[in-house]
N, C-alpha and C positions, 0 to 999 in steps of 0.2 A: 496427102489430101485427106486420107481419114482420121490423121492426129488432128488435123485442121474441124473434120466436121464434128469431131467428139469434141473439142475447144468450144465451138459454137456452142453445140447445145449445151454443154455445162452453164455457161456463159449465160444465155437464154434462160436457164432454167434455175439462176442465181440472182436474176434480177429485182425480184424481192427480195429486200433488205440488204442489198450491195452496198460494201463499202467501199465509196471512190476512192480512197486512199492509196490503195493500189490490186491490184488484176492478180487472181490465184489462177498462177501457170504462166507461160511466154503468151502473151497476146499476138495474135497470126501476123498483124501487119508487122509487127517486128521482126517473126520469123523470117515473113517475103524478105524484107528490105536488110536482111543478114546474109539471104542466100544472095540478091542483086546486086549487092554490094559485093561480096564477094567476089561472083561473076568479072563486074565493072573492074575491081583491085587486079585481078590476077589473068585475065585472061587477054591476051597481045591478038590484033589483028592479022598479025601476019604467021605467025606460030600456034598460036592457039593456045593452051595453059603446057606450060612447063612442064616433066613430071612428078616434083615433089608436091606442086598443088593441086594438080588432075585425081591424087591419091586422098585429098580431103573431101572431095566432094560428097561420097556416098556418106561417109559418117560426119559431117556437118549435117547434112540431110534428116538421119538417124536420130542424131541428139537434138535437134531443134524438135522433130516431132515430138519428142519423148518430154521434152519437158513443154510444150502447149499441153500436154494432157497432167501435169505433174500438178502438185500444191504449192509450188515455190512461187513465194510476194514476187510480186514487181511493182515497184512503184508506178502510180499514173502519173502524167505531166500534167501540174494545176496550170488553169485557163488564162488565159494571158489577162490579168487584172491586180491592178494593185494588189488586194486584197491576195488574192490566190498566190501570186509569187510573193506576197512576205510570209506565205506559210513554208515555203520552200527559199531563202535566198541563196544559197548555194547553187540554184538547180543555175542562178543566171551567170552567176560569175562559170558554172560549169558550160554552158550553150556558146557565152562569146569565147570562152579558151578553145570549143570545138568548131564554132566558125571559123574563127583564126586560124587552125587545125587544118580544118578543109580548105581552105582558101592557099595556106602554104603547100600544100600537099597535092593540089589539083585536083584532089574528093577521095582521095586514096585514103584518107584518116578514116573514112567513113566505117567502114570494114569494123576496123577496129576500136570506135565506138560505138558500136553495137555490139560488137567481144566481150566489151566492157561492161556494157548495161547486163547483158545477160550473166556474164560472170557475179557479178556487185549482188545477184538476186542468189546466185546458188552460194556466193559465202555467209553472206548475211543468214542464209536459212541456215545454212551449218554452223554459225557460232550460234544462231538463236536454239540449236536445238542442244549441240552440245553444254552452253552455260543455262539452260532453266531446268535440265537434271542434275 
């Protein structure tokens, strides 16, 4: 909650001259809806989490705060308009691959599209940093 309330005010305190292009750091709802997801993938009504996954939870915790306070892009999703999605057309052919995704998987992809998103922001920072030295 306090990686969450230092996001904010950064956030807050960047809004002049913000570029929509994308969010410097994990944006919180993403974090929520990584750890719910989560949750939703791994944990059985009658059992409760397994324990190789009961063992991720403190450091998914960990690392999600760590990077809401970090400088790593993240893309924003452009606004559902013509215009806006032919600045992104990947983003759509990527949303119906991951509906499809959810829909076969009963929501279990979910998890792991949001792995994905967040991962896509820490490699991209690392080949951006290592190929512009």
């Amino acid at each position: 909650m306090i990686a969450g309330g230092f996001r904010l005010a950064r956030f807050n305190a960047q809004l002049v001259g913000f570029n929509k292009d994308f969010f410097k750091g994990l944006p919180i709802p993403t974090s929520a809806l990584t750890m719910a997801t989560f949750i939703l993938t791994f944990y059985e009504n009658k059992t409760g989490y397994n324990e190789p996954e009961s063992l991720f939870i403190i450091p998914l915790i960990l690392v999600l705060s760590i990077l809401m306070v970090s400088t790593i892009k993240y893309d924003t999703f452009p606004k559902v308009t013509p215009s806006g999605l032919m600045k992104k057309p990947w983003l759509i052919i990527a949303a119906l691959t991951g509906i499809v995704l959810i829909i076969i998987t009963s929501g279990k992809a979910l998890f792991y599209m949001f792995v994905l998103y967040i991962l896509f922001g820490i490699f991209r920072q690392g080949f951006q940093y290592f190929f512009r030295k």
